[in-house]
N, C-alpha and C positions, 0 to 999 in steps of 0.2 A: 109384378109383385104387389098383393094389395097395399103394404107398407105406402108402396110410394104411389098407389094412384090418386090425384087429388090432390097432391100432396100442397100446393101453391094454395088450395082454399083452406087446407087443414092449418097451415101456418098462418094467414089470416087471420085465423079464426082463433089463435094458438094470440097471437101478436094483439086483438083486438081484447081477448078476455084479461091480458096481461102486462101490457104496453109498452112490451119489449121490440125489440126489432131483428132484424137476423143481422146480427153483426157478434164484434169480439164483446167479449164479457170482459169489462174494463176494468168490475168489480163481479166478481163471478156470481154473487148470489141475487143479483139485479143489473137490471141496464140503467146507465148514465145517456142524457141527453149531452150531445156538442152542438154548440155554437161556431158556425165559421166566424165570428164576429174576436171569436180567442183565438184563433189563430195570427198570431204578431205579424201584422204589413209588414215591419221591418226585419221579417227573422232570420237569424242567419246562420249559417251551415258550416261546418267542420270539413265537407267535403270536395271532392275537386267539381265543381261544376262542368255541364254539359254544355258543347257547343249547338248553336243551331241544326247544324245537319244532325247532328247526334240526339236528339231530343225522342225519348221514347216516347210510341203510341200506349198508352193505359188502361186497362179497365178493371175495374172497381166491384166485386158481386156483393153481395149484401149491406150495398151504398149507402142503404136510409138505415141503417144501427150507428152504433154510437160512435163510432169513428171516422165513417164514411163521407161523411157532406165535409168534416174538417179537414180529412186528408185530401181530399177532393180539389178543397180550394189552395189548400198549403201546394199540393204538385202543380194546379192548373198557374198558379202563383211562379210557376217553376220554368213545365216544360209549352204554357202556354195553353190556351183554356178548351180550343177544338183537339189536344192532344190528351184528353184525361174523360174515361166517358165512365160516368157514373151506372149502375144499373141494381135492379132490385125486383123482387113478385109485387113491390106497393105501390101504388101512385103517390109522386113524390107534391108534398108543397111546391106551392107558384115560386117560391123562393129559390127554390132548389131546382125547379125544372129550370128558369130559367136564367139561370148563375151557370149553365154548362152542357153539353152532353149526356141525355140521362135516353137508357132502355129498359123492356122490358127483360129478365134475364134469369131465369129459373136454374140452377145450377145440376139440379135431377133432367132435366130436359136435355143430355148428350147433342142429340143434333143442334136445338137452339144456340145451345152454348159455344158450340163449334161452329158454325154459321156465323155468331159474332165476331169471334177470335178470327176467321181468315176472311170477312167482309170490313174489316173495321182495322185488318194488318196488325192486331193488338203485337205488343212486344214483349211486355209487362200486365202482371197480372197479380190482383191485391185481393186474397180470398176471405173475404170477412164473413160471409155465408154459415150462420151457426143456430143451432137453438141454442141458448143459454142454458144455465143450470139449471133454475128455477123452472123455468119452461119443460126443459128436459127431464126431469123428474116427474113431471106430472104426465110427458108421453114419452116414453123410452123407445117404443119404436119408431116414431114419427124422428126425435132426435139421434136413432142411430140410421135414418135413410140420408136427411139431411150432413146430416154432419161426419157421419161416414161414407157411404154412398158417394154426396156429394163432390166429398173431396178425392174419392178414387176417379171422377168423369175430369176433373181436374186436374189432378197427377197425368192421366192419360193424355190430355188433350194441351196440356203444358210441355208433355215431352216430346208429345207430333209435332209440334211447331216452333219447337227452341224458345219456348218464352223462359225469360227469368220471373219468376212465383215467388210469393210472400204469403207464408199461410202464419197469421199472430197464434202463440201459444201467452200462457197466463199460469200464473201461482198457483190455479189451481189443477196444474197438473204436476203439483206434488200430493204428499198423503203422509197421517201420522208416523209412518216409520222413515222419512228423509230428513237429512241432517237439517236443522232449521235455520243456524246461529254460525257462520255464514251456510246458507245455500248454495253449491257449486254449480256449475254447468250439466255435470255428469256424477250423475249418483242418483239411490234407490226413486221411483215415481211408482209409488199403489197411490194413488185417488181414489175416491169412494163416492164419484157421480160419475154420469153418463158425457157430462161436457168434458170433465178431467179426462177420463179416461178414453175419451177419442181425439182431445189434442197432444198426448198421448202417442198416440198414432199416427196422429200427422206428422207429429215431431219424426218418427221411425217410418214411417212412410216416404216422406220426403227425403230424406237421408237415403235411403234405400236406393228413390230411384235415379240419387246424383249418382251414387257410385253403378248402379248398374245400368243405367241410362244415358249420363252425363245429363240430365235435368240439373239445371239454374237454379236450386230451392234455397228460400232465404227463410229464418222464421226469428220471432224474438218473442222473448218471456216477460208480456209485460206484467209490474207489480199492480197494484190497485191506484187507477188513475183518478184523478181528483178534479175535478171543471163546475165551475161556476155555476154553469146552467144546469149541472144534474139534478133531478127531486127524489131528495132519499126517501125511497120506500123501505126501509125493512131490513137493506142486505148487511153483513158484517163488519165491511169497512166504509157505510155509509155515516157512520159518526162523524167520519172528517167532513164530511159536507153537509151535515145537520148541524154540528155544531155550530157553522157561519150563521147562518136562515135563526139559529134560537139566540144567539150574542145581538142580531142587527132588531129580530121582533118582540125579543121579551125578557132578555137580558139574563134567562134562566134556559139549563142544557142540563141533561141527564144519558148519559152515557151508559149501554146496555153490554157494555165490556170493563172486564179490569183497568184499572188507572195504568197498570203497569206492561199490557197486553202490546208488544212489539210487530208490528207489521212493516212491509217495504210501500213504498208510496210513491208518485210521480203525479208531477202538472202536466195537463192535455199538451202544453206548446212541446216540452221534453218528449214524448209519447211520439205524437206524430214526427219532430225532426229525428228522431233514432230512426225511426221507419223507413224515412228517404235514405238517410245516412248508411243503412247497409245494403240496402237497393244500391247503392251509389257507388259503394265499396270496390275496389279491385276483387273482381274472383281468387285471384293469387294471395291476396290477404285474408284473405276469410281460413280461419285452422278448422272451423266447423260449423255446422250449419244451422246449429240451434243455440244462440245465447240470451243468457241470461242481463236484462238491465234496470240498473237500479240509478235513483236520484237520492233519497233520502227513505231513514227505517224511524218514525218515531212512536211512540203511546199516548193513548189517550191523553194522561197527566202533560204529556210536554208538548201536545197542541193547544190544550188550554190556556196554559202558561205565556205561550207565546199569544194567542188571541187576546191574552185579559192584557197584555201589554197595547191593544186596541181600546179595548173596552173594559178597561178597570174592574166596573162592578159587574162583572157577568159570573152568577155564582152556580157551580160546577157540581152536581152531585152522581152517584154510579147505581145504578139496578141492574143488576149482569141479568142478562139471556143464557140462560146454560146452551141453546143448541148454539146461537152465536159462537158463543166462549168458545166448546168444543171445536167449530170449525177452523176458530181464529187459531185455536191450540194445534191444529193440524199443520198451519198452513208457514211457509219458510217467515224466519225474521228479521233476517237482512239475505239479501242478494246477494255476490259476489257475482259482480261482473266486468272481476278484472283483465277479462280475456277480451272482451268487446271495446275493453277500454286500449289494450294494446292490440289488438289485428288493426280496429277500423278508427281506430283514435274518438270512440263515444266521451263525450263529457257534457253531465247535465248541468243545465244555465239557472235550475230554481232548487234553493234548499229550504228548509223552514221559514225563518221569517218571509223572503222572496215570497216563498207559496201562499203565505197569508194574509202581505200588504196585498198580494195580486187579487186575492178573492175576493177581499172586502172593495177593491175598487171597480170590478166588475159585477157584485153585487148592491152595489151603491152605498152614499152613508146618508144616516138616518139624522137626527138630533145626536142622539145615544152616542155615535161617532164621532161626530164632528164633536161637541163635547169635550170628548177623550183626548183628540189630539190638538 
């Protein structure tokens, strides 16, 4: 198909004009950069640990996006660092190659990809392999070869070999007519992009083929993750990570959404341990294969609030974005993921202020800071 010839130079070329990466859209309207360096040495798990015999083989497809190098190091942190192999179409930083296991690993390339999986005994399998939204709006076919395609050589090739799969879905595969206030598990999904509506399909894809396969599919809906290292460009719920960067450099933030505008939120360290945690899970406790997880739902006004308790004089003004607003108006504004919380015993470790003293301590203090406290 011409769609996909190429396709590893086209995303390239897609990722170089953009500076995205093929991984989960964390914030669906842009990519967030992670830091293994946030991932907590000491972090600790809800779940039953793995004996040494027991220790799955892993790999990782679209490694170098924004989840990938930290889940990377939180499992190798785990199941031990030759049992977690990174892989991606990019050449990875010196950092990153040599922190682990990393290939080369095209997810439209069936054979390649298959080749990996019974040379390397994979057992587990972390599909982060995506164009984003942004990306994908600007090529709909390139992102429905990638991201659907993709994920069918995967389904396929996860159920030859009895791997247990993790393909991440996100907030934005809901759409203006789904309940927003809470958002359940199971209820109406119209999306109105090309990323929504093919994780989407992962979601019913992989469902599909535990019950008519018995494939191991695991998947979670994460809200809009928030890290330190990300550089907000642009996307919708990048206010919460601009607004650090303008309280530490200039002690003035202008916020391009309503004061009152409710979204679901999570810190990178929650993000990545829910990950393992349902990878981890009893298959006997799991009721269904796609949940929903939430940390904390707040608004513009009440991260402020909380950061000027940082930085006293940091003075706060609004210029909405009407396409923003629209989207933010779209998208759920609180989670309900009371179900994740009783099958696998989920429970997140950062709530508001948590998430604030964390950032400002990984973003450093300036005068302005030290100062305040």
């Amino acid at each position: 198909m011409p769609i996909v010839k190429n396709v590893s130079r086209a995303v390239n070329q897609l990722l170089q004009s953009s500076g995205c990466g093929c991984g989960i859209s964390i914030v669906p309207v842009r990519c967030i950069g992670i830091s293994p360096r946030q991932v907590a040495s000491d972090a600790s798990f809800h779940s039953v640990s793995f004996s040494e015999s027991d220790h799955p083989r892993v790999l990782i497809t679209g490694g170098l996006g924004q989840l990938g190098v930290g889940l990377a190091k939180l499992l190798r942190k785990r199941f031990g660092k030759n049992n977690v192999i990174l892989s991606d179409i990019r050449k990875p930083a010196d950092n990153v190659f040599y922190s682990g296991p990393f290939i080369y690993s095209d997810i439209l390339d069936y054979k390649n990809l298959r080749e990996i999986v019974v040379n390397n005994r994979i057992t587990w399998l972390f599909h982060y392999s995506a164009l984003l939204s942004a990306v994908g709006e600007a090529n709909v076919p390139l992102a429905r070869a990638v991201n659907i395609t993709g994920l069918h050589n995967v389904l396929d090739i996860a159920a030859e070999h009895n791997l247990r799969l993790f393909v991440p879905s996100t907030i934005g595969a809901f759409g203006p007519t789904s309940p927003r206030d809470p958002t359940p598990d199971l209820c109406i999904q119209r999306p109105r992009t090309i990323y929504g509506v093919s994780k989407v399909h992962a979601e019913l894809m992989g469902e599909y083929y535990h019950y008519r396969y018995g494939l191991d599919f695991r998947c979670l809906r994460y809200p809009g993750i928030i890290s330190a290292d990300s550089q907000p460009g642009g996307g919708t719920t990048d206010y919460a990570v601009q607004i650090f960067h303008d309280a530490i450099k200039t002690g003035k933030f202008q916020c391009n959404l309503k004061p009152d505008t409710r979204l679901p939120m999570m810190y990178i360290d929650d993000c990545l341990r829910a990950t393992l945690e349902v990878m981890e899970a009893p298959a006997e406790a799991l009721s269904m294969r796609t949940y929903n997880i939430s940390a904390m739902s707040f608004t513009p006004e009440e991260l402020a609030q909380e950061v000027q308790k940082h930085v006293p004089e940091l003075q706060v003004t609004y210029s909405v974005d009407a396409v923003r607003q629209a989207i933010a108006d779209s998208w759920p504004m609180n989670f309900d993921d009371s179900n994740a919380r009783r099958d696998w015993g989920w429970k997140h470790d950062y709530d508001l202020p948590e998430l604030v003293t964390t950032m400002f301590s990984f973003l450093g203090s300036d005068s302005r800071i030290a100062q305040a406290n």
